[in-house]
N, C-alpha and C positions, 0 to 999 in steps of 0.2 A: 593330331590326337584329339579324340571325342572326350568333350567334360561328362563323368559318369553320367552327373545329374539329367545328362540330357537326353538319356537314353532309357525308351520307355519298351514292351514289348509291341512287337510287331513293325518297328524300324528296320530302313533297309540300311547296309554298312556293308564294309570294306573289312573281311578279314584278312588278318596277317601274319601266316605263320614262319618264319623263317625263310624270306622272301617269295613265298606262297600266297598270292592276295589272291581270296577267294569270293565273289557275292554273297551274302547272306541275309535272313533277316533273322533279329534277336526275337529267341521264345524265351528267354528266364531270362532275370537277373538276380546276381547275390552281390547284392549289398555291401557286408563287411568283406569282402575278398575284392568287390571292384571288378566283377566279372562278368562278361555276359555269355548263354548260350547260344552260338547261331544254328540257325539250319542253313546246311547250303545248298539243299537239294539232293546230296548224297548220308549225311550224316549229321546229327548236330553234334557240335564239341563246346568246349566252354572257354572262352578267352578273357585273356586282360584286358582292361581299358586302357591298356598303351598298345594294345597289339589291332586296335581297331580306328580305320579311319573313314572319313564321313564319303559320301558322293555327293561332289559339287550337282549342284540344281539347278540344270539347263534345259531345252523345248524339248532334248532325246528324253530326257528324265519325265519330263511332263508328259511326254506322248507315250511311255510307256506304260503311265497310271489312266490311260485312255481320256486326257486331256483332249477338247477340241478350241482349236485354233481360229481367233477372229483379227487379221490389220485391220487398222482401222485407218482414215484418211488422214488423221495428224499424224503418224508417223508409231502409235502405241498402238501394242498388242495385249490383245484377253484373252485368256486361256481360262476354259468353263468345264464343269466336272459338275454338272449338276445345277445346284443354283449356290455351288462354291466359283469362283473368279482368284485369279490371278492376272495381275496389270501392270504390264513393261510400260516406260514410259517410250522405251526407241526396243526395235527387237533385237532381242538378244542381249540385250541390256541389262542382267540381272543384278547390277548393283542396289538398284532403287526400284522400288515396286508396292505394291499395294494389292493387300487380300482383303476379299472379304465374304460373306457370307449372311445372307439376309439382311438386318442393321447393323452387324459389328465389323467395322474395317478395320484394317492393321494396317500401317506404313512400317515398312524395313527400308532402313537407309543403308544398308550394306548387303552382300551376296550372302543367302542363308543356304544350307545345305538341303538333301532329301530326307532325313530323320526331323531337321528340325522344321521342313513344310509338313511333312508325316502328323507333325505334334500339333502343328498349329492347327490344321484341318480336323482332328479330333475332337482339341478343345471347344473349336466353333457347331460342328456337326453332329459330334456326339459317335459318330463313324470311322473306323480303322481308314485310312489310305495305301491301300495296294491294288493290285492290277484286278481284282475284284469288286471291288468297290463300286458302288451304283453308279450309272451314269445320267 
């Protein structure tokens, strides 16, 4: 389960209706009800924050935000979106990593999700992350 708080518009998530898991990405949130509304392509509807779960954040996930791909000769990979960066230290390795974005770097010591790379890339960019997204 996603901590509301972490869930901004234009994230991507995992709905779940009554064992219906559908893709989606959140266009509203309502606050006191703990709700959000996704679109899944067919419709949007409005769910609870227990009915929603995150997409783990791996190279398929990268490569679908049009991520391009650099090994490098120690054994770490970069994935570049611009003059945004993401750095495996081994590939495939998403426990531990490092973003950054012009001067500001971020170190995650643990596997972070697609809504909450989504957020981070915002924060630094100023720019949404979806398959749109400049490259």
């Amino acid at each position: 389960m996603i901590k509301f708080n972490q869930l901004k518009m234009g994230d991507y998530v995992i709905a779940n209706n009554e064992g219906d898991a559908v893709l989606g990405e959140i266009v509203a949130l309502h606050s006191p009800n703990k709700q959000a509304c996704i679109d899944t392509g067919v419709q949007d509807f409005w769910y609870n924050v227990n009915q929603l779960d995150a997409i783990p954040l791996t190279e398929s996930t990268l490569m679908d935000f049009k991520f391009k791909k650099q090994v490098n000769d120690d054994g770490s990979v970069k994935y570049s979106k611009g003059a945004f960066r993401v750095m495996l230290l081994k590939e495939n390795d998403f426990t531990r990593m490092e973003i950054w974005y012009r001067d500001e770097h971020r170190h995650m010591i643990e596997a972070i999700d697609v809504h909450e790379l989504q957020n981070h890339f915002y924060e630094m960019t100023k720019v949404y992350l979806d398959e749109k997204s400049f490259d």
